[in-house]
Each structure stands twice: as C-alpha cells, then as structure tokens.
C-alpha positions as CSV (number, residue, x, y, z in Angstrom):
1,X,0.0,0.0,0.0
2,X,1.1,3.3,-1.0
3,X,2.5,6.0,2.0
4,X,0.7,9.1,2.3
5,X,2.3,12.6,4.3
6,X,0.4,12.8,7.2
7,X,1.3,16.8,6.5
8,X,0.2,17.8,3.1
9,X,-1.2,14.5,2.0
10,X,1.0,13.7,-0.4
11,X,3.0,10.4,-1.8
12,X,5.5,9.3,-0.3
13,X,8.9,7.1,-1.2
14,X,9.6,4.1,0.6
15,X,13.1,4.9,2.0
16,X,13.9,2.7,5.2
17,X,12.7,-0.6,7.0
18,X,13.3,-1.7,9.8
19,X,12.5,-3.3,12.7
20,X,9.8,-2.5,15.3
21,X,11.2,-2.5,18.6
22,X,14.7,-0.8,16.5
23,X,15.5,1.9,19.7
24,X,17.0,5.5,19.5
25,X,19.5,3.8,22.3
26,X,21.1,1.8,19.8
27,X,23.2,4.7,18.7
28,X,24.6,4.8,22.6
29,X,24.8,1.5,22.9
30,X,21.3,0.7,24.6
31,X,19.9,-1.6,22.4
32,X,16.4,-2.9,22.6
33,X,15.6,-6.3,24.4
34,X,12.3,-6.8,23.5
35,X,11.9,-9.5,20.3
36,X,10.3,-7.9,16.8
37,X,6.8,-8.3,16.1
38,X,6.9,-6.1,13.0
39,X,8.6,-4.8,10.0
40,X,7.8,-0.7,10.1
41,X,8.7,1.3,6.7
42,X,9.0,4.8,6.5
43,X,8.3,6.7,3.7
44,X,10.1,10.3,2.6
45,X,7.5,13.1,1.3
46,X,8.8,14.5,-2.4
47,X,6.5,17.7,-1.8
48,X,7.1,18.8,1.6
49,X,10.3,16.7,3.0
50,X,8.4,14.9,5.6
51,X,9.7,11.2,6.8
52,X,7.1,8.8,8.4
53,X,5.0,5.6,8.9
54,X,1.5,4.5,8.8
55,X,2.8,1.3,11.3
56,X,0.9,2.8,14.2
57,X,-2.2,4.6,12.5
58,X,-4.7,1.8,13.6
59,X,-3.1,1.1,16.6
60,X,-5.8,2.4,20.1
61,X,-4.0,4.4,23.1
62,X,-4.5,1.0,24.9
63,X,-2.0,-0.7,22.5
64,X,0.5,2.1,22.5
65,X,1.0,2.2,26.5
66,X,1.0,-1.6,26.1
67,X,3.5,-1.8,23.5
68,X,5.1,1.8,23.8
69,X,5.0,3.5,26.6
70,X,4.9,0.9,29.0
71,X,7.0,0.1,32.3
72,X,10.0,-0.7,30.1
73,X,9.7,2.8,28.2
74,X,12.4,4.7,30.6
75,X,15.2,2.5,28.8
76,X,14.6,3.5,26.0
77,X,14.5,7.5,26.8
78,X,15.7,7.5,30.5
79,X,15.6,11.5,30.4
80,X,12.2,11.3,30.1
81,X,11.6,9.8,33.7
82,X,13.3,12.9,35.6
83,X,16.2,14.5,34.3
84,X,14.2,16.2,31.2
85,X,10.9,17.8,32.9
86,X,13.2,19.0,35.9
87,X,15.6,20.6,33.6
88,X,12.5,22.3,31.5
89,X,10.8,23.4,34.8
90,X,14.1,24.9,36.1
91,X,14.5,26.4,32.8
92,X,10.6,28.5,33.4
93,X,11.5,29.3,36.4
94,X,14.6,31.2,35.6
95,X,13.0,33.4,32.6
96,X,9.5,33.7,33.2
97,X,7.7,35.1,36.1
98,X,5.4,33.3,38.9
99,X,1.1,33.6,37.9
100,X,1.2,33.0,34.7
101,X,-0.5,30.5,33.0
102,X,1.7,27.5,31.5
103,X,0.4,24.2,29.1
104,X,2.5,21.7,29.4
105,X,1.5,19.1,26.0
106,X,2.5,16.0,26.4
107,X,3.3,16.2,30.0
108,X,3.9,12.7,30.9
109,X,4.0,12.2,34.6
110,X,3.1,15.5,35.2
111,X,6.2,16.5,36.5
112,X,6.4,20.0,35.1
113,X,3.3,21.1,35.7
114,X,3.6,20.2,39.3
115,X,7.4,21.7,39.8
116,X,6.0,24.8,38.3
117,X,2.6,25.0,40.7
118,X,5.1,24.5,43.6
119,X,7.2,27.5,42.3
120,X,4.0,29.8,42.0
121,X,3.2,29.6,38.3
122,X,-0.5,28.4,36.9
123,X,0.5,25.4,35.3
124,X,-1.6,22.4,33.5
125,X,-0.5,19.5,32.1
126,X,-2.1,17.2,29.6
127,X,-0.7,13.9,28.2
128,X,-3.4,12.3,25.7
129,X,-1.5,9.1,26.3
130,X,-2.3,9.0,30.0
131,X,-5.0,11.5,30.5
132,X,-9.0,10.5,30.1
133,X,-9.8,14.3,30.4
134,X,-9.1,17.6,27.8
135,X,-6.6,19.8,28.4
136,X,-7.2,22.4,30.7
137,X,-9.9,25.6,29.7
138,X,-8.9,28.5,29.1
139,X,-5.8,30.3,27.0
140,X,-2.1,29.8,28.4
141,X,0.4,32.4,28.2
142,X,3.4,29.7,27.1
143,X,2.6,26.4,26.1
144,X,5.3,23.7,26.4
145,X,5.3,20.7,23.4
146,X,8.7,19.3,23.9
147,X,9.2,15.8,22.7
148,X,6.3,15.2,21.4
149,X,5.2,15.4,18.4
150,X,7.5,13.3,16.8
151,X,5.3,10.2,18.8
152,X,1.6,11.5,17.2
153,X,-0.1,9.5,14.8
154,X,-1.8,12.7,12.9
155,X,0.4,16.2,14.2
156,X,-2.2,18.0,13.0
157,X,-4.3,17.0,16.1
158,X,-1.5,18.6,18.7
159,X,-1.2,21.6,16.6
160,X,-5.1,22.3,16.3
161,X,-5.2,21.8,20.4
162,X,-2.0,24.3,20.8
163,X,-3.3,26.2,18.3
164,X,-6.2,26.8,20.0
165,X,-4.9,27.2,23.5
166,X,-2.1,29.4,23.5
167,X,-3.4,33.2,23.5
168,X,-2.4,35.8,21.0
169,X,0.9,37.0,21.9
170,X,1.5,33.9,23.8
171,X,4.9,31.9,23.7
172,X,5.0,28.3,22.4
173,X,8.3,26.3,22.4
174,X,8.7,23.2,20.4
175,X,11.2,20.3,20.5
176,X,11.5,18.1,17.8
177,X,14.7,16.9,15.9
178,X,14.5,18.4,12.1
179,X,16.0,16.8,9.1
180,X,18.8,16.8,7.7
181,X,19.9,16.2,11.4
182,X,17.7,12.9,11.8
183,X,19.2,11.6,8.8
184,X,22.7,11.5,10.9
185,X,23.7,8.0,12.1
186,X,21.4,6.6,9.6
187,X,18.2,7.7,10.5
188,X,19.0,7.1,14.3
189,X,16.1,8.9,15.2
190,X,13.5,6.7,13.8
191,X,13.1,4.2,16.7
192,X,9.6,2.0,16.6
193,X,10.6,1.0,19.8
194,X,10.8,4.6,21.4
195,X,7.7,5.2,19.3
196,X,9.1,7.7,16.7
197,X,6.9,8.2,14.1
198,X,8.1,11.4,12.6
199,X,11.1,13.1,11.1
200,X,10.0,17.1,10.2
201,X,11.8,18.5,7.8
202,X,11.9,22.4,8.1
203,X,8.7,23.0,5.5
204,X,6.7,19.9,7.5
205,X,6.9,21.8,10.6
206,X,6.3,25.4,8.7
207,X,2.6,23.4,7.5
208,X,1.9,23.1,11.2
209,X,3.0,26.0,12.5
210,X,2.6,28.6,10.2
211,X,5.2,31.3,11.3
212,X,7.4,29.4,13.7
213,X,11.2,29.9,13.9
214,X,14.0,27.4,15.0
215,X,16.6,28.0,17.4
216,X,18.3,25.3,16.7
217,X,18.1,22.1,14.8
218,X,15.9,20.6,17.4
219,X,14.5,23.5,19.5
220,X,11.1,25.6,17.4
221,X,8.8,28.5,18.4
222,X,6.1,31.3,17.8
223,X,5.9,34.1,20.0
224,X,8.5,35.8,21.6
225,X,10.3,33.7,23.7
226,X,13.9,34.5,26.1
227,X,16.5,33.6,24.0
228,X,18.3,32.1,27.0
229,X,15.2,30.2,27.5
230,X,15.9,28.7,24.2
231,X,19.0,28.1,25.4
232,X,18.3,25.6,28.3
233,X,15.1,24.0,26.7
234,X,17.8,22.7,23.8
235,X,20.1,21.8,27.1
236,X,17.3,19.8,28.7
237,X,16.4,17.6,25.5
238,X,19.9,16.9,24.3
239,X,20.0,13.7,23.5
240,X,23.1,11.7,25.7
241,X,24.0,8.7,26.7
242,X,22.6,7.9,30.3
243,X,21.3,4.8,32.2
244,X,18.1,4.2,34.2
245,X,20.0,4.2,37.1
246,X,21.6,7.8,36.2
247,X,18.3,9.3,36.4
C-alpha cells in the first residue's frame, strides 16, 4: 500500500525498514531487548520533505502504552523519567515570572506542571497518552510541546489543540529533531521502539505551524520567547547517553 504525508497528503517514497522494537538507544549502545513483532517502513514526502510511517495509524491508546509506553519505556528514553521535565521546569522558572498560566503538552507524569505550581506559576498538564480528560480551559500564556510530536499519529491534532490554546501573543516552544539532522547516524532517530513516528523537515513543521522559527536544529517557536530560555530547553532535551540508574 502506497504511503501518504500525514502533513500535506502527499506520496510518499519508501526509503527505510526496519524493525519494530529498532531503539534511539542503539546509537549509545542501549539496544532494545524486546523481540520484533513487526517490520515498520518509513516513507520520505517528495513535496514537503516529511519522513514517516502508517505502522501505528490503527493502533488504540491501549495498544500504545501496552507496547510503547509501557513500564519498560524509561530504557529507552531515560531522560524522560526525571532529568528532562526537571531541567525544563528549572528552565521557566529562571526566565518567566510566577502567575502566569503554563500548558505543558504532552506532560507525561506531570512533573512540570507540578514543579511549576510549587514555584507559584498556573500550570496544567495534559498527556493524551495518560489522561481521560481535555486539556485544561482557558488560553495559556506559554505552552510547552517538547518531545512530542514526533510520537503522534496525525500532528495535525496537537497543533489544532496548541493552536487553540495558546493566546495571542502567547509563547509556544517546540522540540522536535528536524531533518537533515535525523538523517545522521542513519536515520537514528527513527526508533519504533521509542515510538518515533516522525522526522520534520523544516517546510513539515512550517505546515503546522505557520510562522514558527527554529533556534536550533531541534529547539522551534512562535511568540517571543527569552533567547536564553531557548537556550536551556535545547540543554534539557539533548539527547546523551545515560542509564536508568543515572536518572
């Protein structure tokens, strides 16, 4: 069956195959335990750059925190447990002021959202793989996508929802490794296992975001956000080599 963009709904050439439970780790060494139960291609977009797969488009929530983002997930992206959402929520706290209103999208265990409420700020998280309910009401002054969208079946449905919720004027910071940079290593970024679906080029992520600028190969936003904020987001999602017990 043919590959579609999930972006501009275009074609799409079969470029790389491999196997499902292929990790990010294996480029540090962590390889992947678990034993394949699928062969997932990814297909290259000739109109707008994009690189993904249609593996998980039937697959329920249920399957991918069975399969995915289940109790063996930290191995595969041990930042994600602590080291990442402290590092962001350290990060707010040093350029932005206490009261105002923060989305955190894709929040995980919630630890940025609770860091922040401790620190003073009005912060919500939401985490459509582990939350029944919608995000919070309301308009956010900064909304926080980091990691994220690269895991999402159809982007478009994160970018409607952050669309929607950030306010006019409001600051929204992205993370997501671009291409060419996800090329590197070949194609190290695009681990089944970790559940990487996506690789945005720079005009994929332009379709989404209409207006957004990139720091740095990995680090996006609209609004007017502290450039040293910037800064220490792209600190806190470095990719590195670490180990569950380093976290």
């Amino acid at each position: 069956m043919a590959l579609t963009c999930p972006i501009c709904r275009n074609g799409m050439t079969p470029i790389l195959q491999r196997s499902d439970n292929h990790s990010c780790g294996i480029r540090f060494g962590v390889p992947s335990p678990d034993l394949p139960r699928g062969e997932v291609t990814y297909g290259e977009c000739g109109t707008c750059g994009h690189v993904a797969t249609d593996y998980f488009n039937d697959w329920s929530d249920q399957t991918f925190r069975e399969r995915i983002y289940n109790d063996s997930y930290h191995l595969y992206d041990p930042g994600y447990v602590l080291r990442r959402p402290t590092a962001l929520a350290r990060a707010v706290q040093a350029h932005y002021r206490p009261g105002i209103r923060v989305l955190d999208y894709g929040s995980g265990s919630g630890i940025v959202p609770q860091k922040l409420r401790q620190a003073g700020f009005d912060a919500h998280g939401y985490d459509p793989m582990t939350d029944a309910l919608e995000p919070a009401a309301g308009s956010f002054d900064l909304v926080l996508c980091t990691e994220v969208l690269e895991h999402v079946p159809d982007p478009w449905q994160p970018a409607g929802i952050i669309s929607r919720l950030a306010r006019d004027g409001a600051d929204v910071v992205l993370s997501t490794l671009l291409l060419p940079e996800a090329r590197e290593h070949d194609f190290w970024w695009l681990g089944p296992r970790n559940g990487h679906i996506h690789a945005f080029s720079p005009r994929s992520l332009e379709l989404l975001f209409p207006g957004m600028t990139s720091y740095s190969p990995g680090v996006h936003s609209l609004g007017a956000p502290p450039r040293g904020f910037l800064k220490d987001v792209q600190s806190a999602i470095l990719c590195e080599r670490e180990t569950a017990e380093a976290v």
